[in-house]
VOGU-3710 file (C-alpha; in Angstrom, 3 decimals, decimal comma):
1> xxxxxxxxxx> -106,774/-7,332/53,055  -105,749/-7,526/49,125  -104,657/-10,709/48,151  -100,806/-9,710/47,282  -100,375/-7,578/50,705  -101,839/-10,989/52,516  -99,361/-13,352/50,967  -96,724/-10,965/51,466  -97,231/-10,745/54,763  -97,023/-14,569/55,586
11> xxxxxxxxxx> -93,678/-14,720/53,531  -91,743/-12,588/55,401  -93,477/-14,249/58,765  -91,548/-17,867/56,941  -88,780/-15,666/56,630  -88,243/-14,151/59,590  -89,044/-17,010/61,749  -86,868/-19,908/59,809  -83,829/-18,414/59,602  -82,463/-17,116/62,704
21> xxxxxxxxxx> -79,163/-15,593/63,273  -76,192/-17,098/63,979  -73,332/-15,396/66,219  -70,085/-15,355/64,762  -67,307/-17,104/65,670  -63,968/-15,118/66,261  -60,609/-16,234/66,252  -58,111/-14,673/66,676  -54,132/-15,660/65,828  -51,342/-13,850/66,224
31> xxxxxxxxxx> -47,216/-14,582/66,211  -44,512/-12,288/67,742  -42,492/-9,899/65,747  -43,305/-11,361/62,475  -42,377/-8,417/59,855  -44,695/-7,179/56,900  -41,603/-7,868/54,454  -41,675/-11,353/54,710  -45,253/-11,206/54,508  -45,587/-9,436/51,343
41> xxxxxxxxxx> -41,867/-9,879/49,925  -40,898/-13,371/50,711  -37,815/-14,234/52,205  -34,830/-10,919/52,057  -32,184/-11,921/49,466  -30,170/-9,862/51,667  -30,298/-11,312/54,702  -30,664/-15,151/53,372  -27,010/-14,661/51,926  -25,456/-13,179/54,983
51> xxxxxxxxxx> -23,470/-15,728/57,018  -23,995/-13,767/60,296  -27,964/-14,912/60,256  -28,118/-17,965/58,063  -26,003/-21,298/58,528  -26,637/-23,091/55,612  -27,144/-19,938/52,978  -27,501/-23,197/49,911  -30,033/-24,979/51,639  -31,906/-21,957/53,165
61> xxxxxxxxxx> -31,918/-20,173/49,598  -32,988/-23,330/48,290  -35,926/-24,018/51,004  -36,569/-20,061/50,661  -35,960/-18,568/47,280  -37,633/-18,104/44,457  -36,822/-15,586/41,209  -40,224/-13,533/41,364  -41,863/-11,758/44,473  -45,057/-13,376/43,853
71> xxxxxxxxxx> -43,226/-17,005/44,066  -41,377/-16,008/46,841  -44,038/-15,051/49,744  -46,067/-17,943/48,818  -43,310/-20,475/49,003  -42,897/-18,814/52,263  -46,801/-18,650/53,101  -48,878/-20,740/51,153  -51,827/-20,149/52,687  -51,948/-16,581/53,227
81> xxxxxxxxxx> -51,163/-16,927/49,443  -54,045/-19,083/48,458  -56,699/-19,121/50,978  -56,448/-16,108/52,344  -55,918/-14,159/49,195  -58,626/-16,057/47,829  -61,078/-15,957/50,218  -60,077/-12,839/52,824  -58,057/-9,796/53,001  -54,411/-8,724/53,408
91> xxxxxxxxxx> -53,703/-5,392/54,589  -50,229/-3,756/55,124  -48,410/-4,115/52,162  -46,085/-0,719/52,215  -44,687/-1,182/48,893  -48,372/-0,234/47,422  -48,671/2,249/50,208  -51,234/0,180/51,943  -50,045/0,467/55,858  -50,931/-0,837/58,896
101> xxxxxxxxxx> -49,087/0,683/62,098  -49,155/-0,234/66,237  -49,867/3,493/67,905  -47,957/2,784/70,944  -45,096/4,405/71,758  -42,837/1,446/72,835  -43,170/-1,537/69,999  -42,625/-4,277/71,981  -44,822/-7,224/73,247  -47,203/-6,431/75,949
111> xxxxxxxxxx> -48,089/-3,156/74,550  -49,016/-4,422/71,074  -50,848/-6,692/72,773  -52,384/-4,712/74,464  -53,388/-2,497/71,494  -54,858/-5,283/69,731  -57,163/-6,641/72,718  -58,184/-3,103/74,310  -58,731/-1,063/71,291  -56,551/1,648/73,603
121> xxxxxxxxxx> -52,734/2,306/73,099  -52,097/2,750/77,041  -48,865/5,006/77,545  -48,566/3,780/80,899  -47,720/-0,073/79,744  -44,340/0,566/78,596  -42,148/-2,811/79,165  -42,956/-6,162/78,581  -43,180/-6,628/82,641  -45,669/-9,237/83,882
131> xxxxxxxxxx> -48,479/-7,165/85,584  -52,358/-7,615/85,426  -54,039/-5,021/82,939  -56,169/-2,488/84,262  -57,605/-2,482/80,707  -60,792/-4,783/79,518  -60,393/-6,203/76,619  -62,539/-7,405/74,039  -62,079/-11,438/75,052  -63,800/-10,539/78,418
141> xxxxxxxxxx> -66,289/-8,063/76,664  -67,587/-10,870/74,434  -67,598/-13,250/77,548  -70,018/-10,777/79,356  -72,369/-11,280/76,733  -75,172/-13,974/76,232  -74,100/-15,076/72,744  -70,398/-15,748/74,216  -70,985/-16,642/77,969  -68,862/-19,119/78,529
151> xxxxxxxxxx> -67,349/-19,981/75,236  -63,829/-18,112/74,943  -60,355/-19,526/75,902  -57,029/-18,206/75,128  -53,822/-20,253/74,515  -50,506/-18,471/74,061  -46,857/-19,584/73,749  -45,543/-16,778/75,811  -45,986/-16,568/79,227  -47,753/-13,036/80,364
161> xxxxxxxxxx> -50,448/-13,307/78,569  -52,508/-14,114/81,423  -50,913/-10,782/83,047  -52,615/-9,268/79,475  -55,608/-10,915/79,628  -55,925/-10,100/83,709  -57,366/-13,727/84,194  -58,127/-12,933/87,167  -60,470/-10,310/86,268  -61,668/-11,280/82,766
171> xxxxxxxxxx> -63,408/-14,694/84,204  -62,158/-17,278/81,273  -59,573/-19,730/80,763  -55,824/-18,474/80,113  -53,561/-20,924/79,015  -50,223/-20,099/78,595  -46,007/-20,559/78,427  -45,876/-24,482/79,734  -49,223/-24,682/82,188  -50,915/-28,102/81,334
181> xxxxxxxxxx> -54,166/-28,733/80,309  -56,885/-29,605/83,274  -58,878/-31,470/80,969  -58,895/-35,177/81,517  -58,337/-37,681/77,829  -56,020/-39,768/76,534  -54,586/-36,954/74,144  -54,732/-34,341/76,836  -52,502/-36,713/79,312  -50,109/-37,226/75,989
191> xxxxxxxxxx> -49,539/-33,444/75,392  -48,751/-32,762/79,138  -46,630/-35,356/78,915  -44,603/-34,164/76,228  -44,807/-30,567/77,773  -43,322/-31,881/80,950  -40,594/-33,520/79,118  -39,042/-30,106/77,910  -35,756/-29,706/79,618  -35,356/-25,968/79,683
201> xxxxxxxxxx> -39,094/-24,249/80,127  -38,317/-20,687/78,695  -41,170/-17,591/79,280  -42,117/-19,074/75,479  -43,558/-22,072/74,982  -42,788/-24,546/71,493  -45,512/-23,226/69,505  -46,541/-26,661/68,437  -47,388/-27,481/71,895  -49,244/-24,386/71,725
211> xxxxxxxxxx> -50,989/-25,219/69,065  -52,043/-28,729/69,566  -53,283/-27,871/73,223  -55,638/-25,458/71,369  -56,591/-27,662/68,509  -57,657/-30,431/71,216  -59,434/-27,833/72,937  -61,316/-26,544/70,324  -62,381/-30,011/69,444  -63,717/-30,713/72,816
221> xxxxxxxxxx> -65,680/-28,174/73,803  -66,233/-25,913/70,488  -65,596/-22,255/72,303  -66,541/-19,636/70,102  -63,799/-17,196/70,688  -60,325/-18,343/71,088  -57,256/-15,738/70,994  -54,402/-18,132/70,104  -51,036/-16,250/69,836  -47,739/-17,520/69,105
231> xxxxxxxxxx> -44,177/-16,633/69,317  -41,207/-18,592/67,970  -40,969/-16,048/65,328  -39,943/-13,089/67,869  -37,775/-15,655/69,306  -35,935/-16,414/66,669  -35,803/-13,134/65,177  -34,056/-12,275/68,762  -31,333/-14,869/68,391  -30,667/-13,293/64,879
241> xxxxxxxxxx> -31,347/-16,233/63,209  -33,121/-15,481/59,886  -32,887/-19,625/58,675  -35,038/-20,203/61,679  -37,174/-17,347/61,560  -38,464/-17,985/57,870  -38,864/-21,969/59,608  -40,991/-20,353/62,312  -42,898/-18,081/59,784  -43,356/-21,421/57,708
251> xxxxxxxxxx> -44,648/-23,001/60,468  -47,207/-20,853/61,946  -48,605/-20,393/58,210  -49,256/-24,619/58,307  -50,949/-23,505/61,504  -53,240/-21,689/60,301  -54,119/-24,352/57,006  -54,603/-26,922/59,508  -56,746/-24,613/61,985  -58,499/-23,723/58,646
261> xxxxxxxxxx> -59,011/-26,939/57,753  -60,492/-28,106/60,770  -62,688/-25,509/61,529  -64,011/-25,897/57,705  -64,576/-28,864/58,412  -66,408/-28,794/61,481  -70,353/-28,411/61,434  -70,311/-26,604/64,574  -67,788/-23,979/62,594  -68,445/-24,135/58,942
271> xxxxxxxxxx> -68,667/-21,056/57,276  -69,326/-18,916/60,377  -65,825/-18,819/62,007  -63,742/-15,464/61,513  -59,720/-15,888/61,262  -58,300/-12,329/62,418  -54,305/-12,860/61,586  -51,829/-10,506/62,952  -48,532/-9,512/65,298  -48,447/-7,551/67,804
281> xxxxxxxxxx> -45,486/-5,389/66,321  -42,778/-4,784/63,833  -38,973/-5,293/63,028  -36,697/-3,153/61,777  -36,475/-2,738/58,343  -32,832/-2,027/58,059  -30,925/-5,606/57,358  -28,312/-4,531/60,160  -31,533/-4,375/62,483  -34,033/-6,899/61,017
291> xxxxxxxxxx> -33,679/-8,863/64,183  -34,454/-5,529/66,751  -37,330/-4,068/67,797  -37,954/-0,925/70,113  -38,942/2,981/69,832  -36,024/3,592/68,459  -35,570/1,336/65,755  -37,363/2,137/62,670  -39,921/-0,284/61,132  -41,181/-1,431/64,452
301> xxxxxxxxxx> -44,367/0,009/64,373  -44,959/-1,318/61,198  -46,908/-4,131/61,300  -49,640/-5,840/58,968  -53,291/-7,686/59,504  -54,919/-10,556/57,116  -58,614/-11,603/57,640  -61,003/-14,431/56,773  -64,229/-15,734/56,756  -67,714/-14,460/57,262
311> xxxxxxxxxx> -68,406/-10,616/56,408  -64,978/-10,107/54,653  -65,609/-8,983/51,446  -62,550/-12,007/49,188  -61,118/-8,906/47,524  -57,106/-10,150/48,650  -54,338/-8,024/48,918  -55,419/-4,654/49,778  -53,544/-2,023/47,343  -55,402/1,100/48,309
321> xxxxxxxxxx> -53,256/3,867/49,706  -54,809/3,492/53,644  -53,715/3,558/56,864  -55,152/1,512/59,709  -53,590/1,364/63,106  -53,602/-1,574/65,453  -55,618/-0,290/68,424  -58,899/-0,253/65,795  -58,928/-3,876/65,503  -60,726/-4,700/68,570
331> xxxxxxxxxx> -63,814/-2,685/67,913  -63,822/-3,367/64,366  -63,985/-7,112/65,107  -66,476/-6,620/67,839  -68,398/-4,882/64,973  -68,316/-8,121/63,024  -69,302/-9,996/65,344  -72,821/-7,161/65,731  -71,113/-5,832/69,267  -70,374/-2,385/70,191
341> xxxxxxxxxx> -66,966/-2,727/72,005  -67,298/-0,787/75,254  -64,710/-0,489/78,048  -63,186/1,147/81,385  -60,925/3,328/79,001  -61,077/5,047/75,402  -61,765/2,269/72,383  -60,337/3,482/68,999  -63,273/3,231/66,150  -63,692/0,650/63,793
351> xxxxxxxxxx> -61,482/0,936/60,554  -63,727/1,099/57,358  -63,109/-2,257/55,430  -65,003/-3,330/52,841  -67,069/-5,695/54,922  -70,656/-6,439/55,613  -71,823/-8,389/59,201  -72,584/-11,878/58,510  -75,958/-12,983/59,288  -78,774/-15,505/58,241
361> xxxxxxxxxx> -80,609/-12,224/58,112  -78,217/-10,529/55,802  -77,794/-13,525/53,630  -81,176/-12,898/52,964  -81,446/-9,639/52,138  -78,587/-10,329/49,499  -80,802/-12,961/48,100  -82,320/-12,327/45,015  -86,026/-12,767/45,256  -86,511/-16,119/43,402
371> xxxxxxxxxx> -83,565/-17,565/45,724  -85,496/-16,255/48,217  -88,368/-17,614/47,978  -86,782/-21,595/46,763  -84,654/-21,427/49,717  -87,302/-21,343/52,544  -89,738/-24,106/53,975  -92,642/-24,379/52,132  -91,727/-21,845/49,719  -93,319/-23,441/46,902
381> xxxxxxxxxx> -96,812/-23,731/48,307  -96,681/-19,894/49,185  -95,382/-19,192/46,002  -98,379/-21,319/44,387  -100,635/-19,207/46,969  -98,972/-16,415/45,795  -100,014/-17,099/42,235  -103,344/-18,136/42,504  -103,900/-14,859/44,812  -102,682/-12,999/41,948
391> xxxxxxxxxx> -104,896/-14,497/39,567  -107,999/-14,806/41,080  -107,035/-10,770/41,832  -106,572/-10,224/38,088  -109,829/-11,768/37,114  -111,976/-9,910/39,807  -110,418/-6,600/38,651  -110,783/-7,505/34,942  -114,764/-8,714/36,117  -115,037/-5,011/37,577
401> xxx> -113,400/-3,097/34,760  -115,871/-4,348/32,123  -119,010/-4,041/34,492
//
């Protein structure tokens, strides 16, 4: 064997064998009803000057407003705004033509749920009514294999989600509305106490209890799938209160800084954890209907979808005139994650993003060949190998050429 075909051999055996992949982590985070103009635009003008939505139209213009569009959505979101933009992907935008749509026929809850999770628009889930799904869904997909045995939990503020899910089927953990925690620790004990202290227990859950039962969860036992969905914003939206709805929207975007936050700072997360952010339908986009939703009010199937982390390509707010439709999220983040969604019932394909799956075996192959070969164990001794192979080559071919 030539000298240059024998050290190439044993670097991609280094290669191969010290860097192994790494399964993506998936999250993904949802909240009710929340419309693409907020989103995009900020809070309405429109709507935070109308007495009939906003109590306090001073202070809310005040907590709310700013002059410019740009201003306005990230006063609203900062960290769609900055992170996210930064870093990720924001797709749905209809002012630059860039849509993203739910292909049910109904635009309410349990549906676009159900769209998101299935990858299937099922015409016969029409209402919002509490019965198990006959649908699998990607959660228990990813469960069934090795990678993610074991390792996904869902927490949700509304209460059917374990009708959504079909816990009963699926085989993990669905907590939702205002079950406790099993888990046994001081902080666990202190958020079912404060859960237990809520007077009236509506089908929705505070979001912040929500949220704090999943960020204690996630600390203890570090699934790597977690569907957390949220929904003071469709409940607010619902009691036509547009003060409290831009509060809610507020809120869930600190959510997701302090999720993001954590899980960048986490070893067992770092740099390998996917945010998927989303709703599971629109609003309508007339200001005497922003609070409705239904077949027959327009702008409810209008919906929008930001994304973060490994194997998004940072390129921000998507301003390409596109169309991607809710029921091809599931297999396109099944994709990401190097899984070919498969199910009891038609999956709608992946939407084309540009995206590349994350692996140790990928970031290699984007290496250039110098970082390459610095980057691996002993790289430097193979390289010097490497060199004196190729000279003592040289000098035998030059030692043959003059003979």
């Amino acid at each position: 064997m030539k000298p240059v075909l024998f050290i190439s051999c044993m670097l991609a055996s280094i290669f191969c064998s010290s860097q192994p992949a790494t399964p993506v982590n998936i999250f993904i985070i949802s909240t009710d009803g929340l419309r693409w103009q907020e989103v995009f635009r900020g809070a309405a003008e429109e709507l935070l000057t109308d007495v009939r939505f906003v109590k306090d139209t001073a202070l809310s213009r005040e907590m709310f407003w700013e002059e410019t569009l740009i201003a306005r959505r990230k006063k609203l979101m900062p960290f769609l705004w900055s992170v996210v933009e930064k870093g990720g992907q924001l797709h749905g935008n209809r002012d630059v033509k860039n849509k993203v749509n739910v292909s049910n026929l109904y635009k309410v809850s349990y549906p676009g749920y159900n769209e998101i999770l299935t990858g299937y628009a099922d015409p016969s889930l029409m209402s919002n009514k509490p019965r198990n799904n006959p649908n699998d869904n990607l959660l228990e997909f990813l469960n069934n294999k090795p990678a993610y045995h074991n390792k996904v939990v869902a927490f949700s503020s509304w209460n059917v989600f374990p009708y959504i899910l079909n816990e009963q089927r699926s085989g993990f953990p669905v907590n939702s509305g205002y079950n406790r925690m099993s888990e046994k620790d001081a902080a666990v004990n202190m958020i079912n106490k404060v859960q237990d202290s809520v007077l009236t227990k509506e089908a929705t859950r505070y979001d912040q209890l929500t949220f704090l039962q999943a960020r204690q969860y996630l600390g203890q036992f570090h699934p790597k799938v977690l569907m957390l969905s949220l929904g003071e914003t469709d409940e607010s939206a619902h009691q036509k209160q547009y003060d409290k709805y831009l509060q809610q929207a507020k809120n869930f975007d600190n959510m997701l800084a302090e999720l993001w936050y954590m899980v960048q700072t986490d070893p067992f997360y770092k740099d390998n954890t996917l945010f998927v952010i989303t709703t599971d339908h629109g609003r309508g986009s007339k200001p005497s209907k922003w609070y409705s939703h239904s077949m027959l009010v327009e702008g409810s199937s209008e919906t929008w979808l930001a994304l973060l982390g490994p194997g998004i390509n940072p390129v921000g707010e998507m301003k390409s005139n596109t169309q991607i439709w809710q029921k091809q999220i599931a297999a396109t983040v099944a994709g990401l994650a190097g899984q070919n969604f498969e199910a009891n019932h038609p999956v709608a394909a992946a939407f084309q993003l540009p995206v590349s799956v994350y692996t140790k075996q990928h970031e290699i192959a984007t290496m250039s060949f110098p970082t390459l070969l610095l980057s691996s164990p002993g790289a430097l001794f193979i390289l010097s190998l490497l060199l004196i192979s190729m000279r003592i080559f040289l000098q035998k071919r030059n030692s043959h050429l003059q003979q």
